[in-house]
N, C-alpha and C positions, 0 to 999 in steps of 0.2 A: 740474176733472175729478178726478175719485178717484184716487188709484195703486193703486186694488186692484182697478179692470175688466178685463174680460177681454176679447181680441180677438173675441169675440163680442159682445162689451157694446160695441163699439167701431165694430161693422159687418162684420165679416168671416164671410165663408160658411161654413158648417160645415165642406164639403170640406177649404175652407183649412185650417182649425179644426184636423181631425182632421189634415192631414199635419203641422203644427206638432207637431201633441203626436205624434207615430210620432217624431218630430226632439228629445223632452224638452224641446219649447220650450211652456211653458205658461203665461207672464205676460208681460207688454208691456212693455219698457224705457220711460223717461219719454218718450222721443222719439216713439215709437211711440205711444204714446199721443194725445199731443199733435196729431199729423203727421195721422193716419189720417182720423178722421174729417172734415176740411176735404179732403183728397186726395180722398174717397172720394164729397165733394158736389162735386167736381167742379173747385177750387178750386185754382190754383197754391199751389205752396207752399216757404216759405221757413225750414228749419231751422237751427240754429245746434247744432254739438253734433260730440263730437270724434270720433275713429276709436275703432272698436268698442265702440260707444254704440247700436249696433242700428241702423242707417240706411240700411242696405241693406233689411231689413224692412219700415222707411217707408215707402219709398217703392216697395218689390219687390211686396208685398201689395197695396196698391193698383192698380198696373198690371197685376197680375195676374188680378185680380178684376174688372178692367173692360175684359180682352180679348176681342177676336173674333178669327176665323181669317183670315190674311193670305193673300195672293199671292206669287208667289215675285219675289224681289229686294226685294220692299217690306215690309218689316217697319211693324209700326205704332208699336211701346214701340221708344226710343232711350237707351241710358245711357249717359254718355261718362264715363270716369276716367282719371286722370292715368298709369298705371302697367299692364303687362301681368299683373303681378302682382296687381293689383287685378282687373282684368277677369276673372281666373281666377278670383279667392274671389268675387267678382260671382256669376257663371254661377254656380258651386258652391251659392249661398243661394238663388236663384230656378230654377231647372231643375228640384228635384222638385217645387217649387209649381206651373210651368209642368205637368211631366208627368200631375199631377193633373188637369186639362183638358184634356189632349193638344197643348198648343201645343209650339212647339219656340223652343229660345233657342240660340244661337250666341257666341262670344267673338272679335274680332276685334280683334287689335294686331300690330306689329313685332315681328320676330325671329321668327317662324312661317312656315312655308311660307303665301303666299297661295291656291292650290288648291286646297288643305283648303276653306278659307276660302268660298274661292266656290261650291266644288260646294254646302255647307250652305247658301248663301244662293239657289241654282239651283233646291233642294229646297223652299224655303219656309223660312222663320222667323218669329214674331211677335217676339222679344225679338234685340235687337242691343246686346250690352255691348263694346264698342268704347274704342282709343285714338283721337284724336284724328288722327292722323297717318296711320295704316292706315285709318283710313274714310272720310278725305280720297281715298286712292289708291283705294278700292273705287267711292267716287262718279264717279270722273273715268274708271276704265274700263266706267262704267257698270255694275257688278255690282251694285251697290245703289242703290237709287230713295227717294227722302226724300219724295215725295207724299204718300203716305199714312200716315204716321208722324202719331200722338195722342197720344202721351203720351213727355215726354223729362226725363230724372233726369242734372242735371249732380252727379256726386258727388266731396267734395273738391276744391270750386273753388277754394279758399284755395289747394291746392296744385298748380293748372293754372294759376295765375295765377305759383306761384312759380317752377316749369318753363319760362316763355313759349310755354302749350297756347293762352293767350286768343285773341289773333287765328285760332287753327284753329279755335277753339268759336266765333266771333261767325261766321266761314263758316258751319261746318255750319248754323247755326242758326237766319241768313238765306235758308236754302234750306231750309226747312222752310214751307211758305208756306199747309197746309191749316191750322184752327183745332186748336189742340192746347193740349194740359196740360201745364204744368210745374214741375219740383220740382230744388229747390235745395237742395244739402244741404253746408257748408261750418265749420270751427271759426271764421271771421272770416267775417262782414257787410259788412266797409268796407273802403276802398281798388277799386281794381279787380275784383273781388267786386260790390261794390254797384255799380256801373256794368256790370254782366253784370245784378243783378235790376232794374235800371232799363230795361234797353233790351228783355231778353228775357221778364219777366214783370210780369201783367196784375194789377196789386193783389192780391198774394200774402200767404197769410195766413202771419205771420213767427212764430216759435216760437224758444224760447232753452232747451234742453234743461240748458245747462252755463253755470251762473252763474257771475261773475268770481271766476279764482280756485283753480276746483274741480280743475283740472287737474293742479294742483300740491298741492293740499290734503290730496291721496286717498297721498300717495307721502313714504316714509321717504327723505330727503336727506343724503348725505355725501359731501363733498369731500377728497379726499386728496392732501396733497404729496409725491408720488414719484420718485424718481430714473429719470433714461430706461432706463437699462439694469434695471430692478427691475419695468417694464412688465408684460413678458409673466406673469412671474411673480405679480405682485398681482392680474393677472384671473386666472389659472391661480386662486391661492389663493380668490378672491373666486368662481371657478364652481364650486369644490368642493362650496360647501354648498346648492347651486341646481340644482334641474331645467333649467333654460331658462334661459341669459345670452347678450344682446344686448348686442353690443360694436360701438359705433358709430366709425370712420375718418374721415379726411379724405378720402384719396384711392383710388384702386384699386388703384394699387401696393403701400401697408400695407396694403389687406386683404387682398393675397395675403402677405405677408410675415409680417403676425399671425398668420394663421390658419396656416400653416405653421410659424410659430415654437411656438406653442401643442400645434401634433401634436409637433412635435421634441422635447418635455415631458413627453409624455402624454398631450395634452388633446384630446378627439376632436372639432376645429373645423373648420369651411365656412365661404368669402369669399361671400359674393353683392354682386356689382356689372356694372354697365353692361355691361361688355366681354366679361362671360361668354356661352355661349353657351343659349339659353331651355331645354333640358334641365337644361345644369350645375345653373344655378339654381335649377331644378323641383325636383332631385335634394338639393339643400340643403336649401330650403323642405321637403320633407318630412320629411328626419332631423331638423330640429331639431324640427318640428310634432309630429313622433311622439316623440320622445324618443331615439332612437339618436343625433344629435349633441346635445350637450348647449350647444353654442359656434355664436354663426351672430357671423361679423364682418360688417359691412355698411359701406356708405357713404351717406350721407344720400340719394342719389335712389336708389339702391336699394332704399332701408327704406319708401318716401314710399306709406302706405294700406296696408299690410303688416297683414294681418290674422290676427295669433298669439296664440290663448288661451295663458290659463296661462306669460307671461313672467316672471319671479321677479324678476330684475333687467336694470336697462340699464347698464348701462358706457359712460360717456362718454370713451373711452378716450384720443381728442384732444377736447379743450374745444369745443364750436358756435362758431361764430361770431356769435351774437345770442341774445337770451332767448327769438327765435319757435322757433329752430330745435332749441332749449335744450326747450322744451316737447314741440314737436313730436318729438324723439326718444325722451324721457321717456315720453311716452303711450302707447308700444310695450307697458310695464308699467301696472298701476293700469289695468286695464280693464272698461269694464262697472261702475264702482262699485266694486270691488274694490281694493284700496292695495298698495305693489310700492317695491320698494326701487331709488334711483338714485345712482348712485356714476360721478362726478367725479375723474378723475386731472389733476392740476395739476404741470406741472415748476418749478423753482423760476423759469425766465422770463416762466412764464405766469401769476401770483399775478394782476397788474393786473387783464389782460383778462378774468380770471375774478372778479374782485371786478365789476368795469363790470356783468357779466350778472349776474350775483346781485344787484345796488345795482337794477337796470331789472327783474328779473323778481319782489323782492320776498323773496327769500332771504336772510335774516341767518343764514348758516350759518357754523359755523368752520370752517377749511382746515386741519386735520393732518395734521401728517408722521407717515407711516406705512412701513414694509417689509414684504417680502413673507412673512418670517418669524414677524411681530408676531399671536399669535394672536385677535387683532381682526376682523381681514382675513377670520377662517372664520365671524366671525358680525355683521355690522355692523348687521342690523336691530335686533338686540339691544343692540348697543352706542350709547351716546348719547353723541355730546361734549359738553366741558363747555361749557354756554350762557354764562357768564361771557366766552370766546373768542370769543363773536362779534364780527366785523369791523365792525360799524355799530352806535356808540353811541347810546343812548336811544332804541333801538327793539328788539321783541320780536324771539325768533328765531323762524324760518320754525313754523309749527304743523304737526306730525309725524301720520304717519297713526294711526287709531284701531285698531290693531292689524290684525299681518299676519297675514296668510293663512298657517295652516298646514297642512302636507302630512302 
């Protein structure tokens, strides 16, 4: 297929067509591409392609285009994802497409009054973008009816699987019992994954949007040996010359403690984690989306389907613990094809375990020591180490993005 068709060249109705382009959405990410027309004949469908690669699109347009109008409790389109956060930017991509036809969509997760919830679902909905957990509870006080549900988008299963959402999606899913469509859309295929499209779809035409590799290929890499106490300060320095840094945690307690140590500086930061309550976070997510906080700290389930244009840098502020999770926070930046800068603080007892993920994810990067003074620190995309210091002999270093995006 061309990369230069148009989602009219693709199948989609004009209507669509035109509220796309009201949205400055006017060409089809690979994915979309690929995805659409097998969704659109009717076809389960099985994408592989990472967070904010357009996959909400994939599989939004298609369900959208082949709605009818529902009865109230029973929605017919089912999208489940791992995060309320997601369900939010969910709803957000497919609600003016719904409105275009006058259907209605609703968002249902934890940490929300369930009343809201239900009255919407009393009203009528065709589109149910749901957590796992909360539409468990909806089905068992019978608020919501899974009969008549045709078309179901499990999105980000790699990370329902990494949450332990699977056993609540093999329910739902098994009470789904009319003939229905389904569409998978995940950055991993195998593992328990591929035991979700074995059981729940019917020879599903599979599509690889994000060849090995690309995830990291798109993004400028630097690792920094810092002193603990020079922390706050190297992301301080390192956010100065950034629109947008994402500063990833271990736990929830330093995301409270960073992100207040960073205002105690200057630096106008927000924690988003677990324990917050669903406004606080709402309230984050938006300053950093708009640009009045420049600093969002997060902690890895926090962060998990987080859909933020325009992240300039990630800050691995404590090291991942494995090279999936090492990706997966990195992909926050380098979105959409776009490259983004990720920056690695290393204390001097953590050197191994950050060599290990580097050796496993294919990173010959060197580890320099750096301070927060060091006028490096204000511009690291630009600055290159010296490849001579790479940690793993007779092999190349990591291949650096094709230049960054400038503002």
């Amino acid at each position: 297929m061309t990369t230069t068709a148009t989602f009219a060249e693709i199948g989609i109705d004009s209507d669509l067509v035109d509220a796309l382009t009201t949205q400055g959405i006017s060409d089809p990410f690979p994915i979309q591409l690929l995805t659409i027309p097998d969704a659109l004949d009717g076809k389960d469908v099985c994408g592989k392609a990472k967070t904010g690669s357009g996959k909400t699109l994939a599989f939004g347009l298609p369900i959208v285009q082949q709605l009818e109008r529902a009865q109230v409790k029973r929605p017919l389109a089912l999208v489940l994802v791992p995060t309320r956060e997601l369900a939010q930017q969910v709803t957000a991509v497919l609600e003016p497409l719904a409105d275009v036809r006058g259907f209605k969509t609703t968002a249902v997760y934890g940490g929300a009054p369930m009343g809201v919830q239900t009255k919407a679902l009393r009203r009528g909905v065709e589109i149910v973008i749901a957590t796992p957990g909360r539409l468990i509870d909806l089905i068992e006080r019978k608020e919501l009816l899974l009969e008549d549900v045709r078309m179901v988008a499990i999105d980000e299963a790699d990370q329902m699987a990494d949450m332990g959402f699977l056993p609540q999606v093999r329910r739902i899913m098994s009470g789904i019992s009319a003939a229905h469509q389904t569409f998978l859309f995940s950055a991993t295929l195998d593992g328990q994954v591929g035991t979700l499209v074995s059981a729940y779809m019917d020879q599903p035409a599979r599509h690889d949007a994000e060849p090995d590799g690309e995830t990291v290929d798109t993004m400028e890499h630097r690792f920094l040996k810092v002193h603990h106490m020079d922390k706050v300060k190297m992301a301080a320095a390192i956010a100065e010359s950034s629109d947008r840094t994402l500063l990833f945690v271990r736990t929830k307690a330093e995301c409270d403690r960073v992100a207040k140590s960073l205002r105690d500086i200057g630096v106008e930061a927000r924690a988003i984690h677990g324990d917050l309550h669903q406004r606080q976070r709402d309230r984050a997510l938006a300053g950093f989306a708009a640009g009045s906080t420049p600093v969002l700290v997060a902690t890895n389930v926090a962060a998990r389907g987080l859909h933020i244009d325009d992240v300039d840098v990630v800050v691995h502020y404590d090291p991942p613990d494995d090279p999936k999770t090492y990706l997966h926070r990195s992909g926050r930046t380098a979105r959409a094809g776009e490259s983004g800068l990720v920056v690695t603080f290393v204390e001097w007892d953590q050197v191994n375990e950050v060599l290990g993920i580097q050796r496993r994810a294919g990173l010959n990067v060197p580890i320099i020591k750096m301070f927060s003074n060091d006028e490096r620190a204000l511009d690291l995309a630009s600055w290159k180490p010296d490849p001579e210091l790479a940690p793993f002999r007779g092999k190349r270093s990591h291949p650096m993005s094709r230049g960054r995006r400038r503002r």
